[in-house]
PASEZA-141273 format. One record per residue: residue number from 0; residue in three letters; chain; x, y, z of N, C-alpha, C, O in turn. Coordinates in nm, 4 decimals, padded with zeros to 6 digits, always signed. Each point is the difference from the previous one (the first is absolute). Example, Ala and Ser with C-alpha at 12.3 -4.5 7.8 and 13.67 -1.06 7.14 Angstrom:
(0; 'ALA'; 'A'; (+01.3190; -00.5690; +00.7800); (-00.0890; +00.1190; +00.0000); (+00.0900; +00.1200; +00.0000); (+00.1036; -00.0019; +00.0665)),
(1; 'SER'; 'A'; (-00.1386; +00.1069; -00.1385); (+00.0820; +00.1190; +00.0060); (-00.0770; +00.1090; +00.0730); (+00.0509; +00.1108; +00.0169)),
REM end
This chain:
(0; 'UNK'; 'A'; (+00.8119; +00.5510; -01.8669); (-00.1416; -00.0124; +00.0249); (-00.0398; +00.0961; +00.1107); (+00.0728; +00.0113; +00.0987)),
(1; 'UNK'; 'A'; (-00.1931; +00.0634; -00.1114); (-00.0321; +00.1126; +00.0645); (-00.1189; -00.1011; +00.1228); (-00.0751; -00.0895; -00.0387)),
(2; 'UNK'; 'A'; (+00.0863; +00.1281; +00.1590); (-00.1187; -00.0326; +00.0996); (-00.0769; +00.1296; +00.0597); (+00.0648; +00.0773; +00.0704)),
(3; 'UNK'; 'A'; (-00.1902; -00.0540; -00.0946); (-00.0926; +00.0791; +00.0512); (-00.0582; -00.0234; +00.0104); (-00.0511; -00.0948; -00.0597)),
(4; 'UNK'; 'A'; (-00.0245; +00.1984; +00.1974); (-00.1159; -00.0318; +00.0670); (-00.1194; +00.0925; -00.0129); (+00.0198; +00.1208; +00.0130)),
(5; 'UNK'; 'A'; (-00.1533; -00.1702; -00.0397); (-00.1350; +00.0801; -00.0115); (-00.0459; +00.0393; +00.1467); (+00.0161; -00.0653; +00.1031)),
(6; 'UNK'; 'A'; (-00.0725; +00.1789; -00.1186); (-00.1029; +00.0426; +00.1238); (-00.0276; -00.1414; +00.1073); (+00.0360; -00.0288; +00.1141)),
(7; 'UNK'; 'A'; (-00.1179; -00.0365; -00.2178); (-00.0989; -00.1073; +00.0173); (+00.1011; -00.0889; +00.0827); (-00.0512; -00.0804; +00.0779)),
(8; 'UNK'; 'A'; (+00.1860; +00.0855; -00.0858); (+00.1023; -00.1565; +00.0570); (+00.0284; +00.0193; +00.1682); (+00.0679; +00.0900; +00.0495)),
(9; 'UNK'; 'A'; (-00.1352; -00.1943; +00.0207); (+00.0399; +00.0025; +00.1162); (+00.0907; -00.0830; +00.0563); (+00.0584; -00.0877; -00.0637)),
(10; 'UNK'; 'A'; (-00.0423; +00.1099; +00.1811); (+00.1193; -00.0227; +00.0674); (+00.0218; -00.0967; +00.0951); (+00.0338; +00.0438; +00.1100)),
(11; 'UNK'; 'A'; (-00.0429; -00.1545; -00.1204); (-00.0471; -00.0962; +00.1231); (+00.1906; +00.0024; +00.0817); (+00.1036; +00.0169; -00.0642)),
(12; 'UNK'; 'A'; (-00.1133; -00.0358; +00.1904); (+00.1246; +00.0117; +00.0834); (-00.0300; -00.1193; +00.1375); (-00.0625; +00.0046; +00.1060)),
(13; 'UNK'; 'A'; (+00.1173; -00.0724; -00.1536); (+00.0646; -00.1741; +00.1167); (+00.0340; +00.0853; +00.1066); (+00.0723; +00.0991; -00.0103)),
(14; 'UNK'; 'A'; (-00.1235; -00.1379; +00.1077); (+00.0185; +00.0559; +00.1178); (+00.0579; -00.1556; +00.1025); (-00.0135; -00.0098; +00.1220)),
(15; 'UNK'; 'A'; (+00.0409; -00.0359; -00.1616); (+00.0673; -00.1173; +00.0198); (+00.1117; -00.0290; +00.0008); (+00.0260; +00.0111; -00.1198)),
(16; 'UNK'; 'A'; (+00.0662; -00.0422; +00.1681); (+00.1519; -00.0461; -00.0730); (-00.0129; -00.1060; -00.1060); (-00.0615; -00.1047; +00.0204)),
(17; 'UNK'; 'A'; (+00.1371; +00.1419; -00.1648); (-00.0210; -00.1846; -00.0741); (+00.1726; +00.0264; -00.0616); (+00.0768; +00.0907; -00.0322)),
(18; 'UNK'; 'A'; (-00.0847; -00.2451; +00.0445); (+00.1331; -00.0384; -00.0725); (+00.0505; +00.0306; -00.1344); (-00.0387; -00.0593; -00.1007)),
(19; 'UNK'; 'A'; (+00.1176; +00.1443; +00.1016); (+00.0568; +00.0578; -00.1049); (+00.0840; -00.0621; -00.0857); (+00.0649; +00.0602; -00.0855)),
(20; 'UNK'; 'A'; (-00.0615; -00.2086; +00.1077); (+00.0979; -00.0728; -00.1026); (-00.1092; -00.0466; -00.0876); (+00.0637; -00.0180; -00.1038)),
(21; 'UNK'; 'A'; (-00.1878; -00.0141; +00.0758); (-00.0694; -00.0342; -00.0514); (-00.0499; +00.0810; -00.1597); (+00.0448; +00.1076; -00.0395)),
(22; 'UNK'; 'A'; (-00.1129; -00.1646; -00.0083); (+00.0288; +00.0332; -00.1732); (-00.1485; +00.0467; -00.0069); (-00.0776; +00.0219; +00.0931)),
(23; 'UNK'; 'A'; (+00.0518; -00.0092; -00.2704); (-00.1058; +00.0083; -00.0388); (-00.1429; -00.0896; +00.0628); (-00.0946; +00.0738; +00.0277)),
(24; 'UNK'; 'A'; (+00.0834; -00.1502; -00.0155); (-00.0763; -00.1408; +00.0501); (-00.0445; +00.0223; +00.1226); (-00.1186; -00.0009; +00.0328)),
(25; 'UNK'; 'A'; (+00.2360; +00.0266; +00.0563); (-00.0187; +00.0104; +00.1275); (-00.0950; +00.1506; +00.0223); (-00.1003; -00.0067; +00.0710)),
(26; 'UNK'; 'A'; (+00.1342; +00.1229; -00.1277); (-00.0539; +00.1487; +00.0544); (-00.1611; -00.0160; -00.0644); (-00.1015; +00.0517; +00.0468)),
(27; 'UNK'; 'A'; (+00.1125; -00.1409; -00.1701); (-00.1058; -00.0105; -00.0887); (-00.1538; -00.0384; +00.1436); (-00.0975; +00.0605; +00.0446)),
(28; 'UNK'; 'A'; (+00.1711; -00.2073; -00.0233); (-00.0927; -00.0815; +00.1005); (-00.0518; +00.1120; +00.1692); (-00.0965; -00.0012; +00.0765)),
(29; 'UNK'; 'A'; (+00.2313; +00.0869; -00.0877); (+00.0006; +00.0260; +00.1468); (-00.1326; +00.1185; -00.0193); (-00.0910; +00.0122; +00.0820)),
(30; 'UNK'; 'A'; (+00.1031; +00.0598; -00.1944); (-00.1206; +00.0862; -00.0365); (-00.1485; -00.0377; +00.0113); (-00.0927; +00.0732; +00.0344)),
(31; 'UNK'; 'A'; (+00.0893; -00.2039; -00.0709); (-00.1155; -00.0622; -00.0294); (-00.0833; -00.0778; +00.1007); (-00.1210; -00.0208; +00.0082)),
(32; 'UNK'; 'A'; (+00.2446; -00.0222; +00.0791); (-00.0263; -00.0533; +00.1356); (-00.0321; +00.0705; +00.1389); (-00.0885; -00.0104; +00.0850)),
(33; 'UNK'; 'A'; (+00.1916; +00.0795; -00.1011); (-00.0282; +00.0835; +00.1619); (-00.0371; +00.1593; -00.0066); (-00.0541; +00.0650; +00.0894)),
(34; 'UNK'; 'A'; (+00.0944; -00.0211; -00.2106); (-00.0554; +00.0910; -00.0541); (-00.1693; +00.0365; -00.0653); (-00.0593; +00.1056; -00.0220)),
(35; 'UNK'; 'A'; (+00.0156; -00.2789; +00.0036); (-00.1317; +00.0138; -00.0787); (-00.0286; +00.1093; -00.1161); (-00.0980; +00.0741; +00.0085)),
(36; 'UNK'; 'A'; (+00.2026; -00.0667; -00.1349); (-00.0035; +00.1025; -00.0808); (+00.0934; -00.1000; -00.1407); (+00.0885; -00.0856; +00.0001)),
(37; 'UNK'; 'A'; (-00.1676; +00.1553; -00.1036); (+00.0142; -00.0439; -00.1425); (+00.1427; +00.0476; -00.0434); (+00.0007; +00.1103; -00.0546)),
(38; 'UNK'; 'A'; (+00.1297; -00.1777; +00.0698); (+00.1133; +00.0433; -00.0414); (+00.0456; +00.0706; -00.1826); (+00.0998; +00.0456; -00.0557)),
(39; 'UNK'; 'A'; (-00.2553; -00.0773; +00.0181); (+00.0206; +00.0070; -00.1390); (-00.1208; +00.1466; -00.0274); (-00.0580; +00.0353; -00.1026)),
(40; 'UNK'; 'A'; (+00.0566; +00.0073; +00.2069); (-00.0826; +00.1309; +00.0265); (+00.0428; +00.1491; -00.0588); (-00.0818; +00.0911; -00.0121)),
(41; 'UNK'; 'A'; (+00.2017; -00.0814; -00.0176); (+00.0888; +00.0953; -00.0828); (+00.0508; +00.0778; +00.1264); (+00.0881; +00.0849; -00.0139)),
(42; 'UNK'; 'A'; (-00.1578; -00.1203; +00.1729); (+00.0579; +00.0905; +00.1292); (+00.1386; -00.0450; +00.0131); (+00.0605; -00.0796; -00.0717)),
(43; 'UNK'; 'A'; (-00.0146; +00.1520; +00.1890); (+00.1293; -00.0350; +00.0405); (+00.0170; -00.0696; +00.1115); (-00.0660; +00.0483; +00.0920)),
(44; 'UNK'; 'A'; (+00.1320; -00.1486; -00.0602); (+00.0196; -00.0289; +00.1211); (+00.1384; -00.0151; +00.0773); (+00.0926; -00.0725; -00.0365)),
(45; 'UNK'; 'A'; (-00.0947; +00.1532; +00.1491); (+00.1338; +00.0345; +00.0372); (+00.0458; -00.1195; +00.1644); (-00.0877; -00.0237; +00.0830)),
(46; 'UNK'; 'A'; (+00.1928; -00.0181; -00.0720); (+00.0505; -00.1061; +00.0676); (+00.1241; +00.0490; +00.0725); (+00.0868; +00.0595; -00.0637)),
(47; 'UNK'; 'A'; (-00.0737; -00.0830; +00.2013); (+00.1287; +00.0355; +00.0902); (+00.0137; -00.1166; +00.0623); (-00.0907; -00.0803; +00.0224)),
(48; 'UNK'; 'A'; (+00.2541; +00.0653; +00.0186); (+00.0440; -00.1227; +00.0748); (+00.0133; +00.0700; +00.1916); (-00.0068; +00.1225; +00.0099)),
(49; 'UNK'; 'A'; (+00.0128; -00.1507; +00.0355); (-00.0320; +00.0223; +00.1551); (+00.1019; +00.0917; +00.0359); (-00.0200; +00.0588; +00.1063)),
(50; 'UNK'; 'A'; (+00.1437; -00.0263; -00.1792); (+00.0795; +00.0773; +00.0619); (-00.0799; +00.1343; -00.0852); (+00.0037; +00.1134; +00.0477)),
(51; 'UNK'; 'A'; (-00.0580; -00.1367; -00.1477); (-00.0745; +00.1579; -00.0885); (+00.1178; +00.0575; -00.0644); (-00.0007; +00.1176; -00.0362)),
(52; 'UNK'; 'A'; (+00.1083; -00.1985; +00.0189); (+00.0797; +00.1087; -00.0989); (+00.0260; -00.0789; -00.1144); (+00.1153; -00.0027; -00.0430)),
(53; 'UNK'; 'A'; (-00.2210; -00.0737; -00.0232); (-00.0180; -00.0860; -00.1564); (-00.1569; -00.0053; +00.0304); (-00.0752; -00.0347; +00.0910)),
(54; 'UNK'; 'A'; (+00.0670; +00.1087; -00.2660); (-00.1090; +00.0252; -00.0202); (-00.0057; -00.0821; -00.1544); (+00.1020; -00.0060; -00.0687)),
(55; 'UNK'; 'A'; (-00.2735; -00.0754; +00.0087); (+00.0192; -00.0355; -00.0846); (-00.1976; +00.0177; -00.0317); (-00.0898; -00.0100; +00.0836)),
(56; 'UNK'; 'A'; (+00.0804; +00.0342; -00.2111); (-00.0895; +00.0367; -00.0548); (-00.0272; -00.1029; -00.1302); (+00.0838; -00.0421; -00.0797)),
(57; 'UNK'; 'A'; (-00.2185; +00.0171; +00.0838); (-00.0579; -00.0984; -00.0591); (-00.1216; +00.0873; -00.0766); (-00.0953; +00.0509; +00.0590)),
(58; 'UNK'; 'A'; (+00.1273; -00.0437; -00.2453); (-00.1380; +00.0649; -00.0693); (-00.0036; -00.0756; -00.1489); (+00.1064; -00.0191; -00.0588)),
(59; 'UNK'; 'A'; (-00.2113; -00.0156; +00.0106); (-00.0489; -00.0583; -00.1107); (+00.0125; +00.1679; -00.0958); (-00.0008; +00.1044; +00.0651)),
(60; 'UNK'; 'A'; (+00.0106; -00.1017; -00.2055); (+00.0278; +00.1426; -00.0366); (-00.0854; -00.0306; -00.1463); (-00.0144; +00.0850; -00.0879)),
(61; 'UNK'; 'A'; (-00.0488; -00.2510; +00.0805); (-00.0954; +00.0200; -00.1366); (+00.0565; -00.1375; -00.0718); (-00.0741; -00.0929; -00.0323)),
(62; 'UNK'; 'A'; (+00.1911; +00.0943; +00.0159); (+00.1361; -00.1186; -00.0361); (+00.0197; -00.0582; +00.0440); (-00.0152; -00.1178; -00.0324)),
(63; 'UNK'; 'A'; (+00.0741; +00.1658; +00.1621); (+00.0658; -00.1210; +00.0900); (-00.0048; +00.0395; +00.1579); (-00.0591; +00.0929; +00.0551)),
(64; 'UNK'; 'A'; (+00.1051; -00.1500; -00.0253); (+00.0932; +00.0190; +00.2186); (+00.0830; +00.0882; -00.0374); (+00.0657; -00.0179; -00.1025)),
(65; 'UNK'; 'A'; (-00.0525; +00.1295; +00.1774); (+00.1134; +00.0764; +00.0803); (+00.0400; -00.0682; +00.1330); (-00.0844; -00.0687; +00.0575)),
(66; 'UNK'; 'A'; (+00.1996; +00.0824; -00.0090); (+00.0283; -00.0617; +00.1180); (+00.1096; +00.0996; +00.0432); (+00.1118; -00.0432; -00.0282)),
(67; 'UNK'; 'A'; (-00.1112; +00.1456; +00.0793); (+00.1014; +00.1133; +00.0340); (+00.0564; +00.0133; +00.1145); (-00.0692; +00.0240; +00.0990)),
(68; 'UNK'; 'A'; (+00.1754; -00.0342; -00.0925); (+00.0945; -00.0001; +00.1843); (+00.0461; +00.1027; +00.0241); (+00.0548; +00.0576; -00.0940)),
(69; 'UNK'; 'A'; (-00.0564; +00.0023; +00.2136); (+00.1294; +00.1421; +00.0372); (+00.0491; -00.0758; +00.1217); (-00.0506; -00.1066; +00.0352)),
(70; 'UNK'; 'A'; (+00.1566; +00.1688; +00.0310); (+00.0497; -00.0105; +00.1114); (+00.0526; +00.1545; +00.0772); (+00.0078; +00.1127; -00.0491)),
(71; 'UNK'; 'A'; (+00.0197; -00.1567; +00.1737); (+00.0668; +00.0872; +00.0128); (-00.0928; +00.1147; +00.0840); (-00.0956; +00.0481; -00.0609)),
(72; 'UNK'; 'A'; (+00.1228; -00.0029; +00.2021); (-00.0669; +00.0530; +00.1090); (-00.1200; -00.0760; +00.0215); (-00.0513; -00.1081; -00.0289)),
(73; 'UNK'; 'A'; (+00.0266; +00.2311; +00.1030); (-00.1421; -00.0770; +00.0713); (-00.1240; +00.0739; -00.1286); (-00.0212; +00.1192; -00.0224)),
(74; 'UNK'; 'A'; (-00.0284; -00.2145; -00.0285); (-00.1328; +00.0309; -00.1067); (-00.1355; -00.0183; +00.0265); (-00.0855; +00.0127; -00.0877)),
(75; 'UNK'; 'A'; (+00.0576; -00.0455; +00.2180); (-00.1579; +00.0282; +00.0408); (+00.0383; +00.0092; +00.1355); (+00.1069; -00.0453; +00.0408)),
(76; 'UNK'; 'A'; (-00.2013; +00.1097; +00.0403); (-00.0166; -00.0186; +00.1458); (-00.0239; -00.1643; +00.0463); (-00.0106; -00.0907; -00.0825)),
(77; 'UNK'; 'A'; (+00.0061; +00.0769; +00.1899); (-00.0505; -00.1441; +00.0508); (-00.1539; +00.0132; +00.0224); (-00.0744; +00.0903; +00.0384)),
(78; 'UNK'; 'A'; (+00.0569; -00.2373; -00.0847); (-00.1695; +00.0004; +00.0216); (-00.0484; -00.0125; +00.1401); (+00.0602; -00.0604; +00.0888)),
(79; 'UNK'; 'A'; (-00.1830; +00.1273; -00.0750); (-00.0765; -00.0527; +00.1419); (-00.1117; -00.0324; -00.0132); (-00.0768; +00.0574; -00.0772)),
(80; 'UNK'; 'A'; (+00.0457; -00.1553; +00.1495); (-00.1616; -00.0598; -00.0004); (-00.0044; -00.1565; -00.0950); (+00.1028; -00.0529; -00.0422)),
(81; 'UNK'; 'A'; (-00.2055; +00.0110; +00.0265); (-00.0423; -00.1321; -00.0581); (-00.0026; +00.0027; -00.1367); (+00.0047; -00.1008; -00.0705)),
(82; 'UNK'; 'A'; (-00.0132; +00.2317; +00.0247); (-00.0533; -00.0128; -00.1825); (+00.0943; -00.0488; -00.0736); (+00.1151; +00.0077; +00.0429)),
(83; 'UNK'; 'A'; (-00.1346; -00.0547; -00.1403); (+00.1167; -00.0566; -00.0937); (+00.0687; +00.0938; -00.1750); (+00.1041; -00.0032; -00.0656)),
(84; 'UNK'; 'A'; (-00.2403; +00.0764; +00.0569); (+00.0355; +00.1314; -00.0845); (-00.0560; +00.1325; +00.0036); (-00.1126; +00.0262; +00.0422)),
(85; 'UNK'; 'A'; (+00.1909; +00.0516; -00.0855); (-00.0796; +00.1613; +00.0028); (+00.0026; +00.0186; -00.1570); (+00.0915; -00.0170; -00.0806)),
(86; 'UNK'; 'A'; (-00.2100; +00.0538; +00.0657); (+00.0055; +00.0794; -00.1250); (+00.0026; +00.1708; -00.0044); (-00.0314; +00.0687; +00.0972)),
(87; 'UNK'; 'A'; (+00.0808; -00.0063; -00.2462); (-00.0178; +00.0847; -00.0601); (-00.0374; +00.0038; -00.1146); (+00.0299; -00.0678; -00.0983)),
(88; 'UNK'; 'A'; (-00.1376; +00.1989; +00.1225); (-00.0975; +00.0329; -00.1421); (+00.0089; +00.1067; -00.0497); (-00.0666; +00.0273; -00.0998)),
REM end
């Protein structure tokens, strides 16, 4: 199965630490809650655990949930300030 992305797909990024043992359900709610954004939006939403070297990505693709993990180095800078996401457009 092929995953691609349109112009149009943005990029929402947790600037938060969240728990990375958690499943579909959990990233689903965490989008919707502290994020204030439609998980079923076709965007992406990207998730780090506090050390930043597990990364996990949350996207609706038309079908179903994607739920995608990497590990391994450091994969975002550390956040600063109060906000809870940054987007890209």
């Amino acid at each position: 199965m092929m995953f691609t992305l349109s112009p149009a797909t943005r990029i929402f990024v947790a600037l938060q630490p969240v728990d990375m043992r958690g499943g579909f359900n959990t990233f689903f709610s965490y989008v919707q809650v502290v994020l204030a954004q439609d998980p079923l939006s076709g965007q992406l939403f990207c998730f780090t655990n506090r050390s930043r070297n597990r990364l996990r990505v949350l996207c609706w693709d038309g079908s179903g949930l994607w739920l995608a993990g990497r590990r391994g180095g450091e994969l975002l800078p550390e956040a600063r300030g109060t906000a809870t996401a940054a987007a890209w457009d």
